[in-house]
Structure formats: structure tokens, C-alpha cells
C-alpha positions as CSV (number, residue, x, y, z in Angstrom):
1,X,124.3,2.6,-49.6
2,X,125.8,1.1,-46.5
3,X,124.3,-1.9,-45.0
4,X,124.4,-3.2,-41.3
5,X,125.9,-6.1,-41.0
6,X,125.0,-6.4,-37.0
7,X,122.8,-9.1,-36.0
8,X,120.0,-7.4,-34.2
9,X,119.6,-8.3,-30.6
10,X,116.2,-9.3,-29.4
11,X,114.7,-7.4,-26.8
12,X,113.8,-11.1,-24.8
13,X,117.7,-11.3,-24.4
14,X,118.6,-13.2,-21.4
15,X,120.8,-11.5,-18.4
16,X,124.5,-11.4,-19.1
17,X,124.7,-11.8,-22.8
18,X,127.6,-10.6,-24.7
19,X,127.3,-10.8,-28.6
20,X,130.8,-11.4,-29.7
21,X,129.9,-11.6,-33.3
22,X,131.5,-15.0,-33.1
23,X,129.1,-16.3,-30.8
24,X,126.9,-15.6,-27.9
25,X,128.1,-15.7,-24.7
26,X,125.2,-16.2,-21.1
27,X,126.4,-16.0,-17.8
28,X,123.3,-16.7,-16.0
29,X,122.2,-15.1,-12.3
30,X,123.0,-18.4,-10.5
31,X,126.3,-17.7,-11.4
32,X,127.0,-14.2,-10.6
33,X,125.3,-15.0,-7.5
34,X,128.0,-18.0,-6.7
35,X,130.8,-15.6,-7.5
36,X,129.2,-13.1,-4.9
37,X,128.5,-15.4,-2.4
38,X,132.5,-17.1,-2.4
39,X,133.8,-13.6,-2.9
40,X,131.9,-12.7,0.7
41,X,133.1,-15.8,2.4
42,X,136.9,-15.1,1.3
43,X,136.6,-11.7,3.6
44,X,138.0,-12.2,7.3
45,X,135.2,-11.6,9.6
46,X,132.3,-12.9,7.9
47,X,130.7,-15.5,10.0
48,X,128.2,-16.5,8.0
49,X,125.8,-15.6,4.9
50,X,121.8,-15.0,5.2
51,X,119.8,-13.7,7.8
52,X,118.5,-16.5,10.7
53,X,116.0,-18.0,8.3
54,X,117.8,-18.4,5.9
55,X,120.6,-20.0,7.6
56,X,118.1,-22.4,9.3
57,X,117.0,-23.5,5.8
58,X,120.8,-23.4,4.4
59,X,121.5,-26.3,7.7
60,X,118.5,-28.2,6.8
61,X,119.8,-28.5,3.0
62,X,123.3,-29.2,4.0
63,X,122.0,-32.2,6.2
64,X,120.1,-33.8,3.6
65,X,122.2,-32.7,0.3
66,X,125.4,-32.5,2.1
67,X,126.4,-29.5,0.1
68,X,126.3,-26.0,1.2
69,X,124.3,-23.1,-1.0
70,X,127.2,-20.7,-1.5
71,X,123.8,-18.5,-2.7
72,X,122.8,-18.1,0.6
73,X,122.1,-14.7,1.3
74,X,122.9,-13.4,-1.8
75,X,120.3,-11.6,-4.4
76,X,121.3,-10.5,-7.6
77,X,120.4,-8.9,-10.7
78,X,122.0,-9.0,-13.9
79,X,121.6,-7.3,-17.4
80,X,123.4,-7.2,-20.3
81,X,126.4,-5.1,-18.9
82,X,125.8,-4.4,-15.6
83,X,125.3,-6.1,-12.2
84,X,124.3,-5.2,-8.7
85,X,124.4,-7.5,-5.6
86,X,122.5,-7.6,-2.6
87,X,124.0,-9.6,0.6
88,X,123.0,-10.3,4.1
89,X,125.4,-11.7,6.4
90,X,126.4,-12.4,10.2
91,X,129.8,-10.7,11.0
92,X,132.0,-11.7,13.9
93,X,131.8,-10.1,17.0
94,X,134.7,-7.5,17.6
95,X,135.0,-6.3,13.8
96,X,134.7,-3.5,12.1
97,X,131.2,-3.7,10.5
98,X,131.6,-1.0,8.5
99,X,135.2,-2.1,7.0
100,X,134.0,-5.4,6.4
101,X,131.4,-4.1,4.6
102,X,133.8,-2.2,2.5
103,X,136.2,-4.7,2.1
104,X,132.8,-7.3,1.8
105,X,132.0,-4.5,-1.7
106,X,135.6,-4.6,-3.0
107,X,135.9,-8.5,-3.1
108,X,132.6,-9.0,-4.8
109,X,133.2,-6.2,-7.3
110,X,136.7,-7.2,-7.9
111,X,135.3,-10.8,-8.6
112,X,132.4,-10.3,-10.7
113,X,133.9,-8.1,-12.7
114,X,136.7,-10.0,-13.3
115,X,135.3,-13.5,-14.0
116,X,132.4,-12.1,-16.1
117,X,133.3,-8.4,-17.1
118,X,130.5,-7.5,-16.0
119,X,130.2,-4.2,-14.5
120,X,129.1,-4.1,-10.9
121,X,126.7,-0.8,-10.1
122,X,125.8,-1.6,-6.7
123,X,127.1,-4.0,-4.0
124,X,124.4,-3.3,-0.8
125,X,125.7,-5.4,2.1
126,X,123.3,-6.1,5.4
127,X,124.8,-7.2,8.5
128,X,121.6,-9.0,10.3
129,X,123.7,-10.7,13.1
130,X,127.0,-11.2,15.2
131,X,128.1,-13.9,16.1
132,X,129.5,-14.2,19.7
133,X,132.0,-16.9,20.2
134,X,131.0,-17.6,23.5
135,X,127.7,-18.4,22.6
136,X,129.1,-21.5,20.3
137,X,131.5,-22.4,23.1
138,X,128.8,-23.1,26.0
139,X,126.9,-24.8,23.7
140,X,129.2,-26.9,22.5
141,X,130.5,-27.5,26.1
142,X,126.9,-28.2,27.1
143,X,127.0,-30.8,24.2
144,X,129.9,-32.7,25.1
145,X,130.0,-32.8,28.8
146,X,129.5,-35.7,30.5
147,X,126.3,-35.9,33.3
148,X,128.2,-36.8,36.7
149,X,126.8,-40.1,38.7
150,X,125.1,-38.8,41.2
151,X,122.9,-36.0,39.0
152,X,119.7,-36.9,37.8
153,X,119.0,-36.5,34.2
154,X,115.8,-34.3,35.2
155,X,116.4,-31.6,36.6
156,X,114.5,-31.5,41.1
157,X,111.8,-29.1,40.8
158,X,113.7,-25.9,42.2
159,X,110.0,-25.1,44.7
160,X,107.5,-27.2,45.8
């Protein structure tokens, strides 16, 4: 009679395991969702990760942590072979949104399944925003220009 000299896995196993036979190996969601989130930034034409929320929240932390979430916008899910990735971001104005995307799903795949050997099943990519460069640029310029002497700070009432 033959026995079976694999060590059963339980069914409770956490997301990413690998049984080696010489150990155990976790990669945990946190980090397949860090790998996603750099992999995004690393494409030209991203702007940004998250939807307007989320990158209200993401400002907030930064202020008061003074690190960035490189999460942000980035929902994963991650079993013992397999991953699949959901992303929202804000493109740039002017690009392709539908090559970023593409190139957005070949970055994160390549990535994931490189660092982790995981396979990735799914990479779904939504674009929430754009962001128009002339939007930052008048706000900024509002920001740093100087009030002249002879303009009140309040505005005249425009009709009386």
C-alpha cells in the first residue's frame, strides 16, 4: 500500500499560499494590491488613482501621515493561485483611454505575476475622471498671484 506523504491543506487557508513542502509561503492582499497600485502609476497617462472620494480621503491621509496610499483605488482578490484586480483611475486629458487601459492591464499583470506567480484572471480598469491641465494651472495661478494695491480684498457688489 502506498501512503500520501502530502500534508493536507486546510480549507481556512489564507489568500496566496503556496505549500512548497519546505515551508509555507502568504502573500497577503495588501500586497498584491501595492504591486497593482505602482504597476498603474508606472503607465504614462495616469493622473491619478481612485475616484474623487477617494482621492479627497487619500489628500487628507497624506497631510496628516505624510505618506501616500499606493492602494488607493485599487481592489483586489486573491486565492491560492489566482488573482484579479479592480482599478479606478483619473487619466490625462488627450490620451487614449482605451490604450491606457490596455497598457494599465499589461503592467499590473506583468507585475503580479511576476513578483508573486500568481496568476492574474482579471484586471477591470475604470476611468472615473480626466484631468485637464488647465484646470490645475488657473488654480494655481489664482493661488500665487499677488492682489494689486488698489483692489479690495472683497469683491464691490456687481448691482445694487
Amino acid at each position: 500500500m502506498v501512503e500520501n506523504t502530502e500534508t493536507p491543506v486546510p480549507n481556512d487557508t489564507p489568500s496566496g499560499t503556496r505549500d512548497t513542502g519546505a515551508g509555507r509561503t502568504v502573500i497577503e492582499d495588501i500586497v498584491v494590491g501595492k504591486i497593482a497600485g505602482l504597476a498603474a502609476r508606472e503607465v504614462s497617462g495616469v493622473y491619478a488613482l481612485g475616484g474623487g472620494a477617494a482621492r479627497v480621503m487619500g489628500s487628507l491621509r497624506g497631510t496628516f501621515v505624510g505618506s501616500e496610499n499606493v492602494q488607493q483605488g485599487v481592489n483586489v482578490e486573491v486565492g491560492e493561485k489566482q488573482a484579479a484586480v479592480d482599478l479606478s483611475i483619473v487619466a490625462e486629458y488627450g490620451v487614449a483611454i482605451h490604450e491606457l487601459a490596455e497598457a494599465i492591464r499589461a503592467n499590473i499583470i506583468r507585475s503580479i505575476e511576476r513578483m508573486t506567480g500568481l496568476e492574474v484572471t482579471e484586471v477591470n480598469v475604470t476611468v472615473t475622471d480626466i484631468h485637464l491641465h488647465q484646470e490645475q494651472d488657473d488654480a494655481l495661478a489664482r493661488q500665487q498671484a499677488p492682489l494689486p494695491d488698489d483692489q479690495p480684498e472683497t469683491p464691490a457688489a456687481r448691482v445694487q
